[in-house]
C-alpha positions as CSV (number, residue, x, y, z in Angstrom):
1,X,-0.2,2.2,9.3
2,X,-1.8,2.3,5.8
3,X,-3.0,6.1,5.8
4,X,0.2,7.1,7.0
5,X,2.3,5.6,4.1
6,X,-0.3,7.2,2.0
7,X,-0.3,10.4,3.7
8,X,3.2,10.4,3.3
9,X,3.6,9.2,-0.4
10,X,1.9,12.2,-1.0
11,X,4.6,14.3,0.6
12,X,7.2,12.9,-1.4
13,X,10.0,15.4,-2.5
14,X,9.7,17.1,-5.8
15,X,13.1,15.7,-6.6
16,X,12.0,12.7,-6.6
17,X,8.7,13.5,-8.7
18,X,11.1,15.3,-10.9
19,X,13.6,12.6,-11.8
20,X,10.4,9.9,-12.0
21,X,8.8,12.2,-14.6
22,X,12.6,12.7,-16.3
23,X,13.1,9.0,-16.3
24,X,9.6,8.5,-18.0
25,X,9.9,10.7,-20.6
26,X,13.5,9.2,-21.3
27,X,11.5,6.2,-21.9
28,X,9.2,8.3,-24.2
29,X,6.0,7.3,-21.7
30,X,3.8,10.4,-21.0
31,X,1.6,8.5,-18.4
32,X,2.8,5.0,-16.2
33,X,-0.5,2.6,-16.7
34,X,0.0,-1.0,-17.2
35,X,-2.4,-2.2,-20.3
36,X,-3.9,-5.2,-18.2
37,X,-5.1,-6.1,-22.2
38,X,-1.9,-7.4,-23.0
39,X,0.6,-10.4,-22.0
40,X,2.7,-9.2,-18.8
41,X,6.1,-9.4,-21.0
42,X,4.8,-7.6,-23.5
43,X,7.0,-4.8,-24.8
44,X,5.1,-2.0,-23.6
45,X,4.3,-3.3,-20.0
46,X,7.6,-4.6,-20.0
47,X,9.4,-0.8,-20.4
48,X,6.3,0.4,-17.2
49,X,8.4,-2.3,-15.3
50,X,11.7,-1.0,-15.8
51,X,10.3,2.5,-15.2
52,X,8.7,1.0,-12.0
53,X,11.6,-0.6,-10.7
54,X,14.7,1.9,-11.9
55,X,12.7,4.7,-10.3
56,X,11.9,2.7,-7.3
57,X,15.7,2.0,-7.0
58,X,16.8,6.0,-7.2
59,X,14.5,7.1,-4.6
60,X,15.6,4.3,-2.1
61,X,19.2,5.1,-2.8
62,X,17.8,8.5,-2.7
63,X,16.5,8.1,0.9
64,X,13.3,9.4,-0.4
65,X,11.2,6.5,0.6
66,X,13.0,6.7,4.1
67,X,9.4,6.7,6.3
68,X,9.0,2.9,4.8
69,X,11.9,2.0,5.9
70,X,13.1,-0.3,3.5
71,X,16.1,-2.7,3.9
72,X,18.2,-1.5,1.3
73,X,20.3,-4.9,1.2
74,X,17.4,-6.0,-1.1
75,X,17.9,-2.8,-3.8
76,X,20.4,-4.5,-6.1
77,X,18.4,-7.8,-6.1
78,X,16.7,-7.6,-9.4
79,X,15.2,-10.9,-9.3
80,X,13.4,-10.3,-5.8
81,X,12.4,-6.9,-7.6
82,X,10.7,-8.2,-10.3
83,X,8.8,-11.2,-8.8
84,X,7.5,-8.4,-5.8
85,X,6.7,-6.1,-9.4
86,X,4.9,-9.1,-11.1
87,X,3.0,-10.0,-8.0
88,X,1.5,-6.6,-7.1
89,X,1.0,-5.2,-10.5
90,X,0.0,-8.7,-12.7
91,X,-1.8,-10.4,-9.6
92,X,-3.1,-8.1,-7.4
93,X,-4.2,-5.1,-9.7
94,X,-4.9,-7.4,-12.2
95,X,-7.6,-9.0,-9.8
96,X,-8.9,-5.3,-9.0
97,X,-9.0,-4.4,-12.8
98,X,-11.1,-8.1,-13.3
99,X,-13.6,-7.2,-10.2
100,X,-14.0,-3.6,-11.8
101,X,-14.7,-4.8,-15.5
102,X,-16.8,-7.6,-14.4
103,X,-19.0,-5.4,-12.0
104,X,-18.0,-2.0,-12.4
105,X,-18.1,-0.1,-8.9
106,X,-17.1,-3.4,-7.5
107,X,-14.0,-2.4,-5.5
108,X,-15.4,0.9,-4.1
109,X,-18.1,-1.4,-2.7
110,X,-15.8,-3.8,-1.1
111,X,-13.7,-0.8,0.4
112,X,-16.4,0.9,1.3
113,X,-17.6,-2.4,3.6
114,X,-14.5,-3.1,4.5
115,X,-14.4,0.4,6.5
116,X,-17.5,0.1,7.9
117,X,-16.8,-3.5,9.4
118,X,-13.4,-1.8,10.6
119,X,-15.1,0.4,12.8
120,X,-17.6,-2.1,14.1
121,X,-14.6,-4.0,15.0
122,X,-13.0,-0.6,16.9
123,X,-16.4,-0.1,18.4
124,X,-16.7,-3.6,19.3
125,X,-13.2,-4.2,21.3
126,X,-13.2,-0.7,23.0
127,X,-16.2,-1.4,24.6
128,X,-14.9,-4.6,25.3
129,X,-11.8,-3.3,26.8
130,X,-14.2,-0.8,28.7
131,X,-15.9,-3.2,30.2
132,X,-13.1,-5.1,31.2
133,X,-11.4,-2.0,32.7
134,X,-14.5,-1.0,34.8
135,X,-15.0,-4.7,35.9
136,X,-11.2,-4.3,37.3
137,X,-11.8,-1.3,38.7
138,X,-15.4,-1.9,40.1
139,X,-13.5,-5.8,41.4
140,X,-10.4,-3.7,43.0
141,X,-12.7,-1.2,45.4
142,X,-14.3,-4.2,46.4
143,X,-11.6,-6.0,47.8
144,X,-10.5,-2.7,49.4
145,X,-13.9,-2.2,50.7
146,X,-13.8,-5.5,52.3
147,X,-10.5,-5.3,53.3
């Protein structure tokens, strides 16, 4: 599930943090952050996506990232890499970064609803199931009774 790869990015080993934080100030870059301001290729966004992706590559060969299980067939496939890079980071945070400028607060508001119509959903089909389950049960001592 989604907490759990959260939960457990969080609990990734310090040699891992250590040789990302190496790697970036190799590059000379004290902080990752994409600058959403300026063209995708630009030179600066350009060197976070080779810090991205060479980092990304060590810590699957490093089995670090194990508890996603990724299919490490797909590590040296820098093309595949790079389109998954540009679509997360230049399409899908960039449409985050959009929401927020435009109405600021905007994503914590759409998070925040989309929790809250989880759990009517969870509510929703356990008491469905519930029901169903005491309509089987109540349906079987019937058919014993009569029986």
């Amino acid at each position: 599930s989604k907490n759990r790869i959260v939960r457990a990015f969080f609990q990734l080993e310090e040699g891992a943090l250590l040789h990302i934080k190496a790697y970036l100030a190799k590059l000379g870059i004290v902080k990752w952050a994409v600058d959403f301001a300026q063209s995708p290729y630009s030179m600066y966004n350009s060197a976070m996506r080779m810090a991205a992706i060479n980092t990304f590559r060590f810590c699957v060969a490093g089995t670090y990232y194990d508890f996603l299980r990724p299919d490490t067939r797909y590590i040296k496939d820098s093309g595949l890499l790079l389109r998954l890079y540009d679509h997360f980071i230049h399409r899908y945070m960039f449409d985050k970064w959009q929401k927020e400028i435009r109405t600021p607060g905007g994503n914590e508001t759409t998070a925040e609803r989309n929790k809250v119509s989880q759990a009517r959903i969870r509510v929703c089909f356990l008491a469905r199931t519930s029901i169903i389950f005491r309509l089987r049960l109540s349906s079987s001592t019937a058919c014993e009774q009569i029986i």
